[in-house]
RODO-2510 file (C-alpha; in nm, 4 decimals, decimal comma):
residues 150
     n   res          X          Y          Z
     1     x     9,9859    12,5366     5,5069
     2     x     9,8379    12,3064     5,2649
     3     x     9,5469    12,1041     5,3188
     4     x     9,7058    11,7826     5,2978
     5     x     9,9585    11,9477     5,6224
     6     x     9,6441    12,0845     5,7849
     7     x     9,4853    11,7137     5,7731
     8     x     9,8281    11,5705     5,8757
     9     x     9,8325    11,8104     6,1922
    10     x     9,4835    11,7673     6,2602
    11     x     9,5252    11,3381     6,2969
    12     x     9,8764    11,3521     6,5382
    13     x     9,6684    11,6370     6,7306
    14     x     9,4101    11,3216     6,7961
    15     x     9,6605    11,1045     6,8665
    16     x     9,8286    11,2843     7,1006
    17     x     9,4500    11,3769     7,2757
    18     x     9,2913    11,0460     7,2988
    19     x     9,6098    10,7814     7,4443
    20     x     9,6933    10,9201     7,7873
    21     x    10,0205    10,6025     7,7633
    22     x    10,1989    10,8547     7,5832
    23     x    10,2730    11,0331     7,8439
    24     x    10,3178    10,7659     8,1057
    25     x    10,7418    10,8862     8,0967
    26     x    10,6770    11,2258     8,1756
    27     x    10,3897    11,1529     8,4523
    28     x    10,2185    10,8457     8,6830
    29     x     9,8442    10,7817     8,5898
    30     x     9,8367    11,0755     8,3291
    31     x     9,5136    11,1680     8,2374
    32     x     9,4760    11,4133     7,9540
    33     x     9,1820    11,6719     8,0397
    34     x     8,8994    11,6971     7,8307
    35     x     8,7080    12,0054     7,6851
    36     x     8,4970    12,0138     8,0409
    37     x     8,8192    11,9777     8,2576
    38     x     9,0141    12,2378     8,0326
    39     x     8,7341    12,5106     8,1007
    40     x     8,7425    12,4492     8,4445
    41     x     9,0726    12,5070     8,4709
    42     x     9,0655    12,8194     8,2460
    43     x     8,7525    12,9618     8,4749
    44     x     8,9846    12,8799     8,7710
    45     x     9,2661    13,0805     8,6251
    46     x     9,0891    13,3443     8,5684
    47     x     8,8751    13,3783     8,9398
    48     x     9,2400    13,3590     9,0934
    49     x     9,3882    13,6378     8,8575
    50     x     9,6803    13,4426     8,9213
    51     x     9,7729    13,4553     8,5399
    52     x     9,7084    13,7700     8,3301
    53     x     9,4262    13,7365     8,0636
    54     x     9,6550    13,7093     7,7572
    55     x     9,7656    13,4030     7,9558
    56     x     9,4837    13,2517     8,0595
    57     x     9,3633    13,2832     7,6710
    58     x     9,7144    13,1074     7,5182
    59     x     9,6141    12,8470     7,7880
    60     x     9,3093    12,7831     7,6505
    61     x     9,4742    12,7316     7,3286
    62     x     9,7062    12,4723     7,4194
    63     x     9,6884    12,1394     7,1780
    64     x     9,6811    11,9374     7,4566
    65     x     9,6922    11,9597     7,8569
    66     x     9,7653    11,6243     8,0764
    67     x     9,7258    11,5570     8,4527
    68     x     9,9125    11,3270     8,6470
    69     x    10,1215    11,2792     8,9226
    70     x    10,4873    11,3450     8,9447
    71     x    10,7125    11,0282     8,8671
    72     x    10,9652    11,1532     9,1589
    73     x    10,8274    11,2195     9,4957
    74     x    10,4696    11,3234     9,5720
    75     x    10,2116    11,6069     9,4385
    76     x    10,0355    11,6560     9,0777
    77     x    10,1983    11,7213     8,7554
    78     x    10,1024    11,9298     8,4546
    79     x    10,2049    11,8400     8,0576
    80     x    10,1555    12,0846     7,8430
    81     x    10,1814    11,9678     7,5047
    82     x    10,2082    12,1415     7,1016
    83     x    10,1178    11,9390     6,8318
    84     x    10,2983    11,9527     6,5312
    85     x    10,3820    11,7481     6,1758
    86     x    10,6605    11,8903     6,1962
    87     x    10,7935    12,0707     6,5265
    88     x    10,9516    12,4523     6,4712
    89     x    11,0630    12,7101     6,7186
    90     x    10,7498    12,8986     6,7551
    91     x    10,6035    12,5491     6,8781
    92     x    10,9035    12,5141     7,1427
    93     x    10,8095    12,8779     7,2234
    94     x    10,4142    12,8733     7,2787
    95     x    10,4508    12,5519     7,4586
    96     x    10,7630    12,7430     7,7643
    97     x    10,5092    13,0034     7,7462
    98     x    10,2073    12,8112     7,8216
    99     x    10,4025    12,6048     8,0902
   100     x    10,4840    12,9457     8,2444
   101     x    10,1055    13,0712     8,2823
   102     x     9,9971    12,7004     8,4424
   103     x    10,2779    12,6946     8,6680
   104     x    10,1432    13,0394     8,7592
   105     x     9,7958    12,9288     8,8289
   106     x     9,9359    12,5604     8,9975
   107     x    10,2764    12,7126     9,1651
   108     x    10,2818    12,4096     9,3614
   109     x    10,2441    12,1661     9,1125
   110     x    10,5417    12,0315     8,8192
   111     x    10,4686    12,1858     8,5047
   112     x    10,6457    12,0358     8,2284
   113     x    10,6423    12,1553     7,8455
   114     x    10,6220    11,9370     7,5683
   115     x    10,5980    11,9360     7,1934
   116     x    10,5288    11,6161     7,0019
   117     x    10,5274    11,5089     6,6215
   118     x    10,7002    11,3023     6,4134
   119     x    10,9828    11,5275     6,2965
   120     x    11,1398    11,8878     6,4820
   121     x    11,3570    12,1216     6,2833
   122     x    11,7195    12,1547     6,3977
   123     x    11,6725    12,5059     6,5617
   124     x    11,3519    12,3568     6,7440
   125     x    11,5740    12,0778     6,8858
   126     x    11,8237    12,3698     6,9832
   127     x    11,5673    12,5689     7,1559
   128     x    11,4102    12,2405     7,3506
   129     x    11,7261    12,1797     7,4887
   130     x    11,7707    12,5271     7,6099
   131     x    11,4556    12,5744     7,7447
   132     x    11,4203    12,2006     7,9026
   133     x    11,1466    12,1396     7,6393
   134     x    11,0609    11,7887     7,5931
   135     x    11,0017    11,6228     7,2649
   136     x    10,7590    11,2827     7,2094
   137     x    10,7511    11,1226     6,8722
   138     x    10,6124    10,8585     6,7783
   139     x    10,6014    10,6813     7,1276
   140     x    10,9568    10,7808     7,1723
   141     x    10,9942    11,0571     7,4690
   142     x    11,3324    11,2458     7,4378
   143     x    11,4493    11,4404     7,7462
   144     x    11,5288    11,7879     7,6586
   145     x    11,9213    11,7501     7,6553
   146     x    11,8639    11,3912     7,4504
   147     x    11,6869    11,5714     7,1686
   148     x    11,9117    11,4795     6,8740
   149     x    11,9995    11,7743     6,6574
   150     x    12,1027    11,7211     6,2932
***
């Protein structure tokens, strides 16, 4: 990656961490944890053993990890959100497979995964859609099945 792509990431990761409205179609009152709330959650994890350690560590890498409540019905909902210029598989991937290990630590709560950026390659936008990944860009949320692929 150059450094000009590195720089580019490293700005839409900010975005994407510091304005919680982003997120306000996925969730009600989403509140995006910070670095406190995120180890908290990843001492939690692993005092349940609910998750296996190679879990509980991708966790812990996640770009960006939101709390709200669900926008049908009652009970708390989970984003978990990759950050990306542009949006490939492996992005789609990490972000089902982070989903899965916080749905394993919250089973009762909705855990939803996201990726977000301004562009997604067409095999990205194939594997959202298979996987019920959902895609924000650029204050635009796309439902997994309305992800357009070229």
């Amino acid at each position: 990656m150059s450094l000009s792509g590195l720089v580019r990431g490293l700005i839409l990761e900010d975005r994407y961490r510091t304005k919680s409205q982003r997120y306000r179609r996925l969730v009600r009152d989403p509140h995006i944890l910070s670095l406190e709330e995120r180890e908290a959650l990843i001492r939690f994890a692993e005092a349940t053993g609910l998750a296996t350690l190679e879990e509980v560590d991708s966790l812990n890498e996640a770009d960006v990890i939101v709390q709200g409540n669900r926008l049908e019905g009652e009970g708390i909902a989970y984003l978990v959100v990759e950050v990306s210029a542009i949006v490939h598989p492996n992005d789609v991937e990490r972000a089902v497979e982070r989903a899965a290990a916080l749905r394993k630590v919250f089973p009762e709560a909705e855990v939803i995964p996201a990726v977000a950026g301004p562009e997604i390659h067409s095999e990205a936008a194939r594997i959202a859609r298979k996987l019920g990944v959902w895609w924000l860009k650029d204050g635009r949320v796309f439902p997994p099945q309305q992800i357009p692929i070229e």
